[in-house]
Biopython code that builds the backbone (N, CA, C, O; Angstrom):
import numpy as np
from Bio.PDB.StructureBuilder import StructureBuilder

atoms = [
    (1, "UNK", "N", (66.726, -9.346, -203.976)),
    (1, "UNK", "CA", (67.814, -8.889, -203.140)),
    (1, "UNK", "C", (69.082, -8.662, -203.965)),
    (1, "UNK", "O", (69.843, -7.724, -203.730)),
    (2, "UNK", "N", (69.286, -9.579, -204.965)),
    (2, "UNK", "CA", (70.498, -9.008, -206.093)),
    (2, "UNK", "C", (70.675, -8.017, -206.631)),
    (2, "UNK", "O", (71.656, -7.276, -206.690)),
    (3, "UNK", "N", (68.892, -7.942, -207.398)),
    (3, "UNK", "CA", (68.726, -6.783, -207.581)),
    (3, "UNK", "C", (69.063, -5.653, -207.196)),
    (3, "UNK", "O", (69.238, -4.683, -207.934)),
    (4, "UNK", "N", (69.169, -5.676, -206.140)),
    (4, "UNK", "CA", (69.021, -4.243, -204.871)),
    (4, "UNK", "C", (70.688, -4.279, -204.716)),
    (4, "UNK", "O", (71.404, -3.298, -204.918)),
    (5, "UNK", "N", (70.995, -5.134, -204.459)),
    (5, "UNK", "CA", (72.749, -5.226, -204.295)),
    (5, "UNK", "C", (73.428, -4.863, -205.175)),
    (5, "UNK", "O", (74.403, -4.202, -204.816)),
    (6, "UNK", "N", (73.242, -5.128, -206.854)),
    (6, "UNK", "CA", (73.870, -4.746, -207.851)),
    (6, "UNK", "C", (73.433, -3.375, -208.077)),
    (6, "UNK", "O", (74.292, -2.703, -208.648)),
    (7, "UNK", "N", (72.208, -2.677, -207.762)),
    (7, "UNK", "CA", (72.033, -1.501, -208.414)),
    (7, "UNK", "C", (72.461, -0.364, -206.894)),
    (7, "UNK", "O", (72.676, 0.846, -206.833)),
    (8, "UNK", "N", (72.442, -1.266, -206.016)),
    (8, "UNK", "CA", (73.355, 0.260, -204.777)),
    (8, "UNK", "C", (74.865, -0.183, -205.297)),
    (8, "UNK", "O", (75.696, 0.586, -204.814)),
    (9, "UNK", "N", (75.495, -1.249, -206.184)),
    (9, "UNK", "CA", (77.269, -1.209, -206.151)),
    (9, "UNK", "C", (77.061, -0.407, -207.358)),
    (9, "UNK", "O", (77.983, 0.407, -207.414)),
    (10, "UNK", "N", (76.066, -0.236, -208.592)),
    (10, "UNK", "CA", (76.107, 0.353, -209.372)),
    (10, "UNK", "C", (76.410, 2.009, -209.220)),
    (10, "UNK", "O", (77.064, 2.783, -209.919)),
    (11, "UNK", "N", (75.820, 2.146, -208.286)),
    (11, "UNK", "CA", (75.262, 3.909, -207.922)),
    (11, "UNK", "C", (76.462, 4.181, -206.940)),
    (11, "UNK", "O", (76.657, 5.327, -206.536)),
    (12, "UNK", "N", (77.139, 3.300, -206.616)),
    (12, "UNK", "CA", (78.108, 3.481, -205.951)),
    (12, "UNK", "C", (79.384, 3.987, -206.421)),
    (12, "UNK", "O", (80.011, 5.004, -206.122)),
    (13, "UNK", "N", (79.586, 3.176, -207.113)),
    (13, "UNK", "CA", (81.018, 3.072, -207.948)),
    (13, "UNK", "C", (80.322, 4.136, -209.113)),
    (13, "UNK", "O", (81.241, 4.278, -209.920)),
    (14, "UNK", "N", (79.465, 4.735, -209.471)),
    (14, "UNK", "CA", (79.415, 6.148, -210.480)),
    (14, "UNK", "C", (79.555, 7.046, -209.359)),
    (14, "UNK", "O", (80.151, 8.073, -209.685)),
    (15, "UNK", "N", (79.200, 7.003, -208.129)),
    (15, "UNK", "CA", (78.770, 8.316, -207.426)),
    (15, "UNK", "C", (80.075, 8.438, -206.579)),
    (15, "UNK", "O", (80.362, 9.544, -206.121)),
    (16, "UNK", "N", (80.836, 7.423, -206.357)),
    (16, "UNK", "CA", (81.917, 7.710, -205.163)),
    (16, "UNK", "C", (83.246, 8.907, -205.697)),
    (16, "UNK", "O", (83.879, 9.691, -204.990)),
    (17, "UNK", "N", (83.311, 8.741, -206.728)),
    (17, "UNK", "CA", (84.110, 9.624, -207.372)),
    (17, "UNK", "C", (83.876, 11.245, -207.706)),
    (17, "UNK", "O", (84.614, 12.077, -208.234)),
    (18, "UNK", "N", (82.582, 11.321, -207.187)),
    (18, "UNK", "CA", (82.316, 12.756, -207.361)),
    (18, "UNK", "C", (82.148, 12.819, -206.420)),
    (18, "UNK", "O", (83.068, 13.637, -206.397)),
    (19, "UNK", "N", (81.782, 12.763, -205.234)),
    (19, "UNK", "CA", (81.667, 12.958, -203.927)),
    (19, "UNK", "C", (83.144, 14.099, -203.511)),
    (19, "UNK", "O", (84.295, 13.951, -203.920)),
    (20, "UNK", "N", (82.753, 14.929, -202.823)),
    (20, "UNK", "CA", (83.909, 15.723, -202.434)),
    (20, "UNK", "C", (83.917, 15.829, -200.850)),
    (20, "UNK", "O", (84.975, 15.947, -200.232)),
    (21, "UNK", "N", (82.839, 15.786, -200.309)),
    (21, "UNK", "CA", (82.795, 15.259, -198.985)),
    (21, "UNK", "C", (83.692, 14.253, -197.995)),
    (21, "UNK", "O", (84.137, 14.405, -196.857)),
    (22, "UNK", "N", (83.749, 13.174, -198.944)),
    (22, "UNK", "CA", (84.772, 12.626, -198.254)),
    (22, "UNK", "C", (86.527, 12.279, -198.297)),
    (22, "UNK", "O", (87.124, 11.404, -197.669)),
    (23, "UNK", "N", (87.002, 13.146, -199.124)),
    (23, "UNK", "CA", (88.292, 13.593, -199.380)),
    (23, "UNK", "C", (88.832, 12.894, -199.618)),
    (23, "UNK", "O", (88.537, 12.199, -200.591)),
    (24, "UNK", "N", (90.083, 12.628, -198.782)),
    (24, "UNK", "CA", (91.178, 11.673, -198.971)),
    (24, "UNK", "C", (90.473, 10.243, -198.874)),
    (24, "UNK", "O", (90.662, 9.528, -199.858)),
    (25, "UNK", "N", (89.803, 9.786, -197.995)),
    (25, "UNK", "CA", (88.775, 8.955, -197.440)),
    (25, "UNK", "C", (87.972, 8.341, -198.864)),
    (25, "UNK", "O", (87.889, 7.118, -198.983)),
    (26, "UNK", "N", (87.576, 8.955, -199.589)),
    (26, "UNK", "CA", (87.165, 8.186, -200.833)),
    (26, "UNK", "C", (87.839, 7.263, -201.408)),
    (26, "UNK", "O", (86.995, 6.391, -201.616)),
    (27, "UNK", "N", (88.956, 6.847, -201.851)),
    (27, "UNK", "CA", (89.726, 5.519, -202.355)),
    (27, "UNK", "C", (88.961, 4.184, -201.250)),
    (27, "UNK", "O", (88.359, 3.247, -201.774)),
    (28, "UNK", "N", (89.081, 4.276, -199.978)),
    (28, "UNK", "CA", (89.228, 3.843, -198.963)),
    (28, "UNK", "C", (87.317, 3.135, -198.733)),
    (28, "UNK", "O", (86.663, 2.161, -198.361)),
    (29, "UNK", "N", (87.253, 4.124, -199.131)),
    (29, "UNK", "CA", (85.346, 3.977, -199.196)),
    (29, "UNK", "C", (85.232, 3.010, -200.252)),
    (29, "UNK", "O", (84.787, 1.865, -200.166)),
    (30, "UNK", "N", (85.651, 3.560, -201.183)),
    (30, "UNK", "CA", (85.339, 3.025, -202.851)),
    (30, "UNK", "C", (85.811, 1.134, -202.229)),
    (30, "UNK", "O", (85.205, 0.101, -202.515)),
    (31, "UNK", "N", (86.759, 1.251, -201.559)),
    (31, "UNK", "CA", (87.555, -0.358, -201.426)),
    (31, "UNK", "C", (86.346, -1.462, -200.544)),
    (31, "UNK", "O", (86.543, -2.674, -200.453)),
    (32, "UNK", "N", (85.155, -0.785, -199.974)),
    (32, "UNK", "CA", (84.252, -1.422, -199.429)),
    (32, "UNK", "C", (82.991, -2.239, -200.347)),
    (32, "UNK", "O", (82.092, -3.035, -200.077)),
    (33, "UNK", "N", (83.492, -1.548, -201.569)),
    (33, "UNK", "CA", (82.806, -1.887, -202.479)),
    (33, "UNK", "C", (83.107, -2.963, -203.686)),
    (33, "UNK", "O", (82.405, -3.869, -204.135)),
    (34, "UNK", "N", (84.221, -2.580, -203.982)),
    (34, "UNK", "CA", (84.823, -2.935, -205.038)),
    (34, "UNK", "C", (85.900, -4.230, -204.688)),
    (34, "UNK", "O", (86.374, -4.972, -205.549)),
    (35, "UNK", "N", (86.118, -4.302, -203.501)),
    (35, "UNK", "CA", (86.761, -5.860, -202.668)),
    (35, "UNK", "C", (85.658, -6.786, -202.704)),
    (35, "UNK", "O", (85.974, -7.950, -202.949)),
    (36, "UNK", "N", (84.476, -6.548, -202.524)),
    (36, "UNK", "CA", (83.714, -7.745, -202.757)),
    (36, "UNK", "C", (83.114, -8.200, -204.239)),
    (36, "UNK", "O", (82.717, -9.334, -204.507)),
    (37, "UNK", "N", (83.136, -7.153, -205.066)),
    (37, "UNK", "CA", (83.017, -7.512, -206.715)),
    (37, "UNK", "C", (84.071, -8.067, -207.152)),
    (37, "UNK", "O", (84.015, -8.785, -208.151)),
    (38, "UNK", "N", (85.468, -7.795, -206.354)),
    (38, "UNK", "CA", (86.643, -8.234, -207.588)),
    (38, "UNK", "C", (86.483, -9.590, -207.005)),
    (38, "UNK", "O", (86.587, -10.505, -207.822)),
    (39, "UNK", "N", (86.139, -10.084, -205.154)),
    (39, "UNK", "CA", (85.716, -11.775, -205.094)),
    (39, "UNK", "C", (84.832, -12.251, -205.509)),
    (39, "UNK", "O", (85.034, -13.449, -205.706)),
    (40, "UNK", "N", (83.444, -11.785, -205.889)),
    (40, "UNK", "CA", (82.335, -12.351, -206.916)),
    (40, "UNK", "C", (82.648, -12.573, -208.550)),
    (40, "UNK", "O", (82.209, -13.537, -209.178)),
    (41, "UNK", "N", (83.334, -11.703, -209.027)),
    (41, "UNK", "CA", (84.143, -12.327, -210.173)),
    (41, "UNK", "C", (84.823, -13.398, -210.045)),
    (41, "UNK", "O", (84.917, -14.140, -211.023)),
    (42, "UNK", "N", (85.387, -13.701, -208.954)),
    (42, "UNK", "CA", (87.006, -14.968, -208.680)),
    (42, "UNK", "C", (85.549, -16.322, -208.541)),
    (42, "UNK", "O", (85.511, -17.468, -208.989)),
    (43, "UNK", "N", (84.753, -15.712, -207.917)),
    (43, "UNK", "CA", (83.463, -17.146, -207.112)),
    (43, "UNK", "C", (82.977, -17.783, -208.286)),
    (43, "UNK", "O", (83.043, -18.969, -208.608)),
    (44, "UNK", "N", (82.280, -16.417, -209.109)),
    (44, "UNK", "CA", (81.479, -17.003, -210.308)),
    (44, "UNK", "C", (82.540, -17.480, -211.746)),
    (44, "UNK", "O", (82.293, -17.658, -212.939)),
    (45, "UNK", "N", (83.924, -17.573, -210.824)),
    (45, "UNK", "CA", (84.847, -18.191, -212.200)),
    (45, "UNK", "C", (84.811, -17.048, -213.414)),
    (45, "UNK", "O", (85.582, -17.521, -214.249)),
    (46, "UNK", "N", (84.255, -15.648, -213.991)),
    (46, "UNK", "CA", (84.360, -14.778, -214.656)),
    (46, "UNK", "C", (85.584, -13.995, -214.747)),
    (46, "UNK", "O", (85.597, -12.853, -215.208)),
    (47, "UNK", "N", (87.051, -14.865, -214.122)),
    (47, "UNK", "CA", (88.239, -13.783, -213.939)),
    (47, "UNK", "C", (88.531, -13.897, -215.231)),
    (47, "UNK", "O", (88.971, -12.813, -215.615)),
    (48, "UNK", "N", (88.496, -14.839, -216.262)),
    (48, "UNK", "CA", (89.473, -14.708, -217.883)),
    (48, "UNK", "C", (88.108, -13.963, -218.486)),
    (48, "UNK", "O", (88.469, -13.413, -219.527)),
    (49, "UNK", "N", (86.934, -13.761, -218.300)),
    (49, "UNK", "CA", (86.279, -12.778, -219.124)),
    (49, "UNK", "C", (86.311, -11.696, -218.907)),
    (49, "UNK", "O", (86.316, -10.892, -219.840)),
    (50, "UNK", "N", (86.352, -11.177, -217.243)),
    (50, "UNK", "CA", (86.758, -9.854, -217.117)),
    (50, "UNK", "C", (88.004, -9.562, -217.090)),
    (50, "UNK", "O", (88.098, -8.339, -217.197)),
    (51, "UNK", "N", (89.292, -10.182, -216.979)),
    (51, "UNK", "CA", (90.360, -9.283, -217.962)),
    (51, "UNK", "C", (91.043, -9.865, -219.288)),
    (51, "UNK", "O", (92.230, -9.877, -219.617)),
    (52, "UNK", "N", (89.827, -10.376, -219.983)),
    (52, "UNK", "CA", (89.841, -10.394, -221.482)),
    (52, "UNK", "C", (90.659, -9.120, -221.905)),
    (52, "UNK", "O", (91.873, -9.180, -222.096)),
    (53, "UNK", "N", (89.729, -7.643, -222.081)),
    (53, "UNK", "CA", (90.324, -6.295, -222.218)),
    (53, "UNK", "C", (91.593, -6.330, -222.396)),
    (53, "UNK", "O", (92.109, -7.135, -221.621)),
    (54, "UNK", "N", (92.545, -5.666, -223.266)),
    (54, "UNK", "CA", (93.881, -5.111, -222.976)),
    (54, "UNK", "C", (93.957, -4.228, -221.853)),
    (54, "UNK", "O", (95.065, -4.159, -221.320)),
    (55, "UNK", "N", (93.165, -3.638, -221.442)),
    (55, "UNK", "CA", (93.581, -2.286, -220.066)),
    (55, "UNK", "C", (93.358, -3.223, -219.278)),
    (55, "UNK", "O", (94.058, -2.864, -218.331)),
    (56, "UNK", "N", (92.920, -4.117, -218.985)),
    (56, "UNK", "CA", (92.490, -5.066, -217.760)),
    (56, "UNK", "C", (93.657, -5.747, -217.285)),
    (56, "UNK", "O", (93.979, -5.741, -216.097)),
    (57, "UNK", "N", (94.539, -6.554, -218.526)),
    (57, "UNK", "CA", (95.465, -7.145, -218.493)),
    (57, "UNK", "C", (96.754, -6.579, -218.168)),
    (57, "UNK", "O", (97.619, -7.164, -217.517)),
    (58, "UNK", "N", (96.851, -5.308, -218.694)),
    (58, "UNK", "CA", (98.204, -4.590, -218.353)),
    (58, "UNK", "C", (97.545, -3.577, -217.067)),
    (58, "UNK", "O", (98.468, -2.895, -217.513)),
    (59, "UNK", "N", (97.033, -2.976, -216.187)),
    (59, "UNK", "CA", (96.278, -2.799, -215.213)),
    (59, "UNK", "C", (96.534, -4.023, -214.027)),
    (59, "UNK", "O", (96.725, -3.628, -212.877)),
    (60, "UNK", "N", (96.540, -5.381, -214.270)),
    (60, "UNK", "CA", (96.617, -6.409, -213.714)),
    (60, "UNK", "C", (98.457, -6.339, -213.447)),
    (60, "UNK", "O", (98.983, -6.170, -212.347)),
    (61, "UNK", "N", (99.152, -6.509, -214.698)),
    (61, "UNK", "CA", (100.641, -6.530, -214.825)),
    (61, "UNK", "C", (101.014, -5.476, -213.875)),
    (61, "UNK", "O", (101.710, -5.653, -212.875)),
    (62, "UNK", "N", (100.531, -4.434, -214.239)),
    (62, "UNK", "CA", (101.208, -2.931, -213.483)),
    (62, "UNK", "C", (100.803, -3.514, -211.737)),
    (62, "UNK", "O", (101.721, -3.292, -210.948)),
    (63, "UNK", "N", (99.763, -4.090, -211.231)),
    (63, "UNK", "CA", (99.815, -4.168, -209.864)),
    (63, "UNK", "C", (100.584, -4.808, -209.854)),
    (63, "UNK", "O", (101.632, -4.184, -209.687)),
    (64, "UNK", "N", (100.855, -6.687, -210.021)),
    (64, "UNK", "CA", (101.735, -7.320, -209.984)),
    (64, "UNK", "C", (103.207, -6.632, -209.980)),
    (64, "UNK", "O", (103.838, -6.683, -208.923)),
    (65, "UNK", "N", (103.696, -6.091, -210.931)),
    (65, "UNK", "CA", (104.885, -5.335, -210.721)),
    (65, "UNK", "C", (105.095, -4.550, -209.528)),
    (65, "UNK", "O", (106.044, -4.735, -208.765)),
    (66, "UNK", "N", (104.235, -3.705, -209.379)),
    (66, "UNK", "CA", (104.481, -3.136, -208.259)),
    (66, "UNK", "C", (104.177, -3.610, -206.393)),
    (66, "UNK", "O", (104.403, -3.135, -205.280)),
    (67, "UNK", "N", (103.674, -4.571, -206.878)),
    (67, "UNK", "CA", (103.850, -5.514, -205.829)),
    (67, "UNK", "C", (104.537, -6.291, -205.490)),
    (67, "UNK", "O", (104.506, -6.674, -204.320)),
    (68, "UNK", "N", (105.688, -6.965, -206.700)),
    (68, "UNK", "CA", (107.252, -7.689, -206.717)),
    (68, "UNK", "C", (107.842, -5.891, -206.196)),
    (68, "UNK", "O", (108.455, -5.737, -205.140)),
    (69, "UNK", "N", (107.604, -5.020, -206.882)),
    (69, "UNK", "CA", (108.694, -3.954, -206.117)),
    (69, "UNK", "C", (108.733, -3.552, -204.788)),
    (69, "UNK", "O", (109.789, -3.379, -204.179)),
    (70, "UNK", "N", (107.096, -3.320, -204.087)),
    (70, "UNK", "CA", (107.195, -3.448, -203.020)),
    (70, "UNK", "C", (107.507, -4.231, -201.930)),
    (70, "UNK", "O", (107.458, -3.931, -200.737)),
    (71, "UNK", "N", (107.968, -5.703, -202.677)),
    (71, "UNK", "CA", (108.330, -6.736, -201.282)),
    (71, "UNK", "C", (109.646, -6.539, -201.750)),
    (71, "UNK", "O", (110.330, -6.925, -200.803)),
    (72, "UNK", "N", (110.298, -6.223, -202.513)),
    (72, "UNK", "CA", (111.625, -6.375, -203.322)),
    (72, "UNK", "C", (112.711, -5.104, -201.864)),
    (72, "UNK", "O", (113.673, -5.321, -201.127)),
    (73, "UNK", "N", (111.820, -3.879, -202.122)),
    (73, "UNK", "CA", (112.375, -2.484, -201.281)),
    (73, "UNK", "C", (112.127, -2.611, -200.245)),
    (73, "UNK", "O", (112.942, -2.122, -199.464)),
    (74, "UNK", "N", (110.823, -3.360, -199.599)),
    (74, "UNK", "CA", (110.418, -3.648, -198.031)),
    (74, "UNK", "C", (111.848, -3.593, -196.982)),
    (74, "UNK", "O", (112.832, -4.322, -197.108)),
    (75, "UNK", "N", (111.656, -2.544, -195.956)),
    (75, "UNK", "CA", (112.025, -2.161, -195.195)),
    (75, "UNK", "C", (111.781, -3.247, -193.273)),
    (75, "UNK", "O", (112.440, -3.661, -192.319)),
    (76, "UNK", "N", (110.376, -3.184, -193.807)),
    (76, "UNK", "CA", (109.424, -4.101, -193.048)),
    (76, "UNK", "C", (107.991, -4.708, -193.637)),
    (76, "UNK", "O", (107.487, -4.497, -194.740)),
    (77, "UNK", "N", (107.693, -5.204, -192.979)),
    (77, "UNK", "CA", (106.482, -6.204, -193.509)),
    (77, "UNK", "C", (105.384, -5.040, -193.611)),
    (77, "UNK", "O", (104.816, -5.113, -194.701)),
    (78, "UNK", "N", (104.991, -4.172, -192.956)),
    (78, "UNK", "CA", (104.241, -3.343, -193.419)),
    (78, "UNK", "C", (104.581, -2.530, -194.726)),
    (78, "UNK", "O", (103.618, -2.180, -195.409)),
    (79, "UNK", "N", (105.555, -2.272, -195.048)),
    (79, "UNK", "CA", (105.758, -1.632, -196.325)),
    (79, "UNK", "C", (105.267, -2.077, -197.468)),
    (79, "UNK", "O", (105.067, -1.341, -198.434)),
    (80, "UNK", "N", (104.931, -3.864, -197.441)),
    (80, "UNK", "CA", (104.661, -4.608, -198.148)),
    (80, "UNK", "C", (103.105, -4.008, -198.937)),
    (80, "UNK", "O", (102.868, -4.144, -200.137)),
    (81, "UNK", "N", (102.105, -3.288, -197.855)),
    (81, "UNK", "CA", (100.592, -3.568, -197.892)),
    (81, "UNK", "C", (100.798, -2.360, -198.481)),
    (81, "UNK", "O", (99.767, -1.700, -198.609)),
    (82, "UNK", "N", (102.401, -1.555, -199.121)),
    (82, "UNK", "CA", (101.616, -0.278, -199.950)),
    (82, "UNK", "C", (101.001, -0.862, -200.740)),
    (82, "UNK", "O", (99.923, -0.332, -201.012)),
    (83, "UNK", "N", (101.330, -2.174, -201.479)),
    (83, "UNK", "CA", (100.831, -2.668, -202.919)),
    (83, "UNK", "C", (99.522, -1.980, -202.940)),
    (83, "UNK", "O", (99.162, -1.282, -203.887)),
    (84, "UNK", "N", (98.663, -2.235, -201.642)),
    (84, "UNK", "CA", (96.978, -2.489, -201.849)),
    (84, "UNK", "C", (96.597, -0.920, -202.309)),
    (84, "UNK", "O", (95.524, -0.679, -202.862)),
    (85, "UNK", "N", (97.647, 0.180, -202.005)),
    (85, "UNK", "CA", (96.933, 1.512, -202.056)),
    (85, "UNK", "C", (96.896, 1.580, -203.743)),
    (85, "UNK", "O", (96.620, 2.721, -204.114)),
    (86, "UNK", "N", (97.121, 0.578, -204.918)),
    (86, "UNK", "CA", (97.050, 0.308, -206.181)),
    (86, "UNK", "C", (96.104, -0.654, -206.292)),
    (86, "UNK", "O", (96.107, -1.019, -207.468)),
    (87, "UNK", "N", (95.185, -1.333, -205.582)),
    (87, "UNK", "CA", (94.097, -2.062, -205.721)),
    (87, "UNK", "C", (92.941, -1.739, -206.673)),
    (87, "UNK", "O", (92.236, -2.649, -207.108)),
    (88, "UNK", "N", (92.737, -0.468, -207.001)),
    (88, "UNK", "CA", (92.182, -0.375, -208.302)),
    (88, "UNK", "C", (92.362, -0.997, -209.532)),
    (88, "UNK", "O", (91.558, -1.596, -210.247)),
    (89, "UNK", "N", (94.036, -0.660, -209.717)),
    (89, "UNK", "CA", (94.709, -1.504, -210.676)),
    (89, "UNK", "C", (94.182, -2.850, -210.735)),
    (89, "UNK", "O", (94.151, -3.485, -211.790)),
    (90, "UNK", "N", (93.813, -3.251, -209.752)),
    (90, "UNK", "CA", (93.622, -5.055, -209.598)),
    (90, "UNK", "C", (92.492, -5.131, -209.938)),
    (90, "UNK", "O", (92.276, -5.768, -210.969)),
    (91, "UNK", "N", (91.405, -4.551, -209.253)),
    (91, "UNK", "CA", (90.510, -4.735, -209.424)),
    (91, "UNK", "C", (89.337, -3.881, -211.190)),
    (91, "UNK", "O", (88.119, -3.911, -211.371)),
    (92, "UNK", "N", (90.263, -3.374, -211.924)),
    (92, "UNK", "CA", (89.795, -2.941, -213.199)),
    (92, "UNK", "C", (88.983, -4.180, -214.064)),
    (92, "UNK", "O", (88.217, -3.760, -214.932)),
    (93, "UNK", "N", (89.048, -5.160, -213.961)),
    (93, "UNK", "CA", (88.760, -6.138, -214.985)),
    (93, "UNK", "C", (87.204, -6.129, -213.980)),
    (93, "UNK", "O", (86.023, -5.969, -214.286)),
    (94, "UNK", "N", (87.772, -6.334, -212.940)),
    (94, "UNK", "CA", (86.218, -6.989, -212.182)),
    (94, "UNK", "C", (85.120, -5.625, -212.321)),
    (94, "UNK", "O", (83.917, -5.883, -212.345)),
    (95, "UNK", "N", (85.541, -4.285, -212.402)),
    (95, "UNK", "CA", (85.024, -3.199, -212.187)),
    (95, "UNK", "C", (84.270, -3.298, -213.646)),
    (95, "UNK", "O", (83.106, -3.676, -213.517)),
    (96, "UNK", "N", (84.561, -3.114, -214.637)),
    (96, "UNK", "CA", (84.451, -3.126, -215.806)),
    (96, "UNK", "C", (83.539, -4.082, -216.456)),
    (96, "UNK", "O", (82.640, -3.848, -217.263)),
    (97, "UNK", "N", (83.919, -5.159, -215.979)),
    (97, "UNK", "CA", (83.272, -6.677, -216.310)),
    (97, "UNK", "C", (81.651, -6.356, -216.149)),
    (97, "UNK", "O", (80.721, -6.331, -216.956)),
    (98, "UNK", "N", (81.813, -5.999, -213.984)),
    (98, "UNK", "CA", (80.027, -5.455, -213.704)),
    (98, "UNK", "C", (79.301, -4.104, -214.268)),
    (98, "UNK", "O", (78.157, -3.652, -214.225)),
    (99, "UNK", "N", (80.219, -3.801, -214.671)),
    (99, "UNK", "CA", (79.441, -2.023, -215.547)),
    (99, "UNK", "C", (79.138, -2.382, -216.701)),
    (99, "UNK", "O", (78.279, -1.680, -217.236)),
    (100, "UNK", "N", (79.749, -3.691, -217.608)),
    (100, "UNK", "CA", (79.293, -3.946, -218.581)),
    (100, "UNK", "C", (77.865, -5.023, -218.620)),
    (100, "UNK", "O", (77.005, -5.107, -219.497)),
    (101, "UNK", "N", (77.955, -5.550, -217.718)),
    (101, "UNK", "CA", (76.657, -6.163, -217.706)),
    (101, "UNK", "C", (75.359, -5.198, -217.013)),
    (101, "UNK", "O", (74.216, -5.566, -217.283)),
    (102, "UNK", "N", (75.450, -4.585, -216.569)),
    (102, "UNK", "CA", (74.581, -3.879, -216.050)),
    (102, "UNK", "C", (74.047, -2.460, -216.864)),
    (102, "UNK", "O", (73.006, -1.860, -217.131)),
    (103, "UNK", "N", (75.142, -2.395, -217.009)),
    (103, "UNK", "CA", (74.225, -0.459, -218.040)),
    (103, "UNK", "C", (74.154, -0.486, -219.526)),
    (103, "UNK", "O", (74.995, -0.824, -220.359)),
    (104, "UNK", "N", (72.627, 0.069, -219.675)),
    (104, "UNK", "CA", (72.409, -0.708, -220.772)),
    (104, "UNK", "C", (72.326, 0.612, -221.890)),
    (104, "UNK", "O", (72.890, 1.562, -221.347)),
    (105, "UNK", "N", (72.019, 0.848, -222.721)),
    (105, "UNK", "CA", (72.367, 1.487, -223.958)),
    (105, "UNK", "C", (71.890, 2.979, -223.506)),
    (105, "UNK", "O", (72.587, 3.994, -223.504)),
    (106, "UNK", "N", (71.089, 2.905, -223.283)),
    (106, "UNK", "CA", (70.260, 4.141, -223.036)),
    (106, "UNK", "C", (71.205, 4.915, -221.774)),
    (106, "UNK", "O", (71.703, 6.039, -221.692)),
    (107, "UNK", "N", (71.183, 3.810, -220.921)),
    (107, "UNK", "CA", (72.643, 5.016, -219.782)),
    (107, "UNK", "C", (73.645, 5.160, -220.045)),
    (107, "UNK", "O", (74.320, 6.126, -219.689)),
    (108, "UNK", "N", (74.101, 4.049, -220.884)),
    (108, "UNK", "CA", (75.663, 4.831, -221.516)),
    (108, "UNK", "C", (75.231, 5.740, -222.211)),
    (108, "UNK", "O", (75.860, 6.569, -221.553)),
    (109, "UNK", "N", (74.641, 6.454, -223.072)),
    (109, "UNK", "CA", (74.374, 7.829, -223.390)),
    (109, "UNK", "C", (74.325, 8.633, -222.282)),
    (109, "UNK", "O", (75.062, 9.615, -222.200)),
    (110, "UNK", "N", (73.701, 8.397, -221.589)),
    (110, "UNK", "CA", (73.129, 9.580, -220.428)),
    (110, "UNK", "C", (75.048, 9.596, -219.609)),
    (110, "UNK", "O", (75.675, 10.646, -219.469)),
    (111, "UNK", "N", (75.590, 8.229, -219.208)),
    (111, "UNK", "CA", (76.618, 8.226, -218.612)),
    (111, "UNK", "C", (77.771, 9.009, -219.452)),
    (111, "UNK", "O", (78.775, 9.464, -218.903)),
    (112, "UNK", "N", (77.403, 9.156, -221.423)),
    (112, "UNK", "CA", (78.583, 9.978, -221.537)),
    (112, "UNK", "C", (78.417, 11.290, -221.603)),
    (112, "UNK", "O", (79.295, 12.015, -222.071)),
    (113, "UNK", "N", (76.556, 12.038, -220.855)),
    (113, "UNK", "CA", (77.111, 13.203, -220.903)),
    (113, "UNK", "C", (77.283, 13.616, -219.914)),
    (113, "UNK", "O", (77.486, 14.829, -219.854)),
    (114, "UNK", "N", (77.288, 12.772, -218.592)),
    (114, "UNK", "CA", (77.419, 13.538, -217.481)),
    (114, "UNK", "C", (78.673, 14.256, -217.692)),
    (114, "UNK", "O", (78.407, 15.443, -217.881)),
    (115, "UNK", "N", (80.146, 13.994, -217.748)),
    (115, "UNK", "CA", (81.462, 14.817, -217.860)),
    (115, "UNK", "C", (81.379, 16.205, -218.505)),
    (115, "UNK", "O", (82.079, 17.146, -218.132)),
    (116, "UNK", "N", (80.315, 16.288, -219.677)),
    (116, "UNK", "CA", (80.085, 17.580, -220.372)),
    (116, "UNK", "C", (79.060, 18.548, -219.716)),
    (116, "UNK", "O", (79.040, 19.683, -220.192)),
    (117, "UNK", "N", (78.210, 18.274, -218.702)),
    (117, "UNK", "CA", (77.427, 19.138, -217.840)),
    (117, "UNK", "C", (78.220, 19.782, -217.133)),
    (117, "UNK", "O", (77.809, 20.942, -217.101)),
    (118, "UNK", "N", (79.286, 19.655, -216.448)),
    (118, "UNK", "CA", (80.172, 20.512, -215.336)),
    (118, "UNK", "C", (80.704, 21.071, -216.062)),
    (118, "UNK", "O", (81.344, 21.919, -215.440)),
    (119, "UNK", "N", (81.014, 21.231, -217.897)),
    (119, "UNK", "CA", (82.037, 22.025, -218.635)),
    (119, "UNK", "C", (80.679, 22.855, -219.272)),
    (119, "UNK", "O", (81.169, 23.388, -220.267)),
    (120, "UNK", "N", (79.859, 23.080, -219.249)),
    (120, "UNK", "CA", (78.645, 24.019, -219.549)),
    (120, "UNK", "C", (79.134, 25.176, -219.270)),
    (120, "UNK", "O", (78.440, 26.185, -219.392)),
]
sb = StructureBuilder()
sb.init_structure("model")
sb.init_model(0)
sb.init_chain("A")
sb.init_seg("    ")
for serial, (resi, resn, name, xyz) in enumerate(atoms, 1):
    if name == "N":
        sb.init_residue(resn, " ", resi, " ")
    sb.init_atom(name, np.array(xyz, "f"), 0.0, 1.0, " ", f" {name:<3s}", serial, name[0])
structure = sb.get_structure()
């Protein structure tokens, strides 16, 4: 059953970003996914290995900041929850962390040529 769980968040998080179908709506999609990996990182205690990385760490800073700015300018308490529309930012270490354990030599090849097939 892990199995099956890690390889549909796998196919997920490569495929949600090309999807054009669901437009604006994709960030929003992607967050159904990627909210429960960035808490399986926090569960299994893996938060100082996945933002080991420098992009992880300043990725992490940049939400934080902009989350002191958004309660800082808050108008009202809802203004507060723009922070989350930067939840990527937050969640980079955890994103990263599971792509690195999971894809293994042979798909990172294949994964770096997908970008060069659409420029054919």
């Amino acid at each position: 059953m892990t199995n099956r769980l890690a390889a549909f968040t796998l196919w997920a998080l490569l495929l949600l970003p090309l999807t054009l179908s669901l437009g604006l709506l994709t960030p929003y999609v992607a967050l159904l996914v990627i909210i429960p990996l960035f808490l399986v990182t926090l569960f299994r205690r893996q938060f100082a290995f996945a933002f080991a990385p420098y992009e992880a760490r300043v990725f992490l800073v940049v939400f934080v900041v902009f989350a002191i700015l958004f309660v800082l300018t808050a108008d009202s308490v809802s203004d507060v929850l723009r922070a989350f529309n930067f939840t990527m930012l937050l969640a980079f270490g955890a994103i990263a962390l599971f792509l690195r354990q999971r894809v293994g030599c042979s798909r990172r090849r294949a994964l770096h040529n997908w970008p060069g097939l659409g420029s054919c």
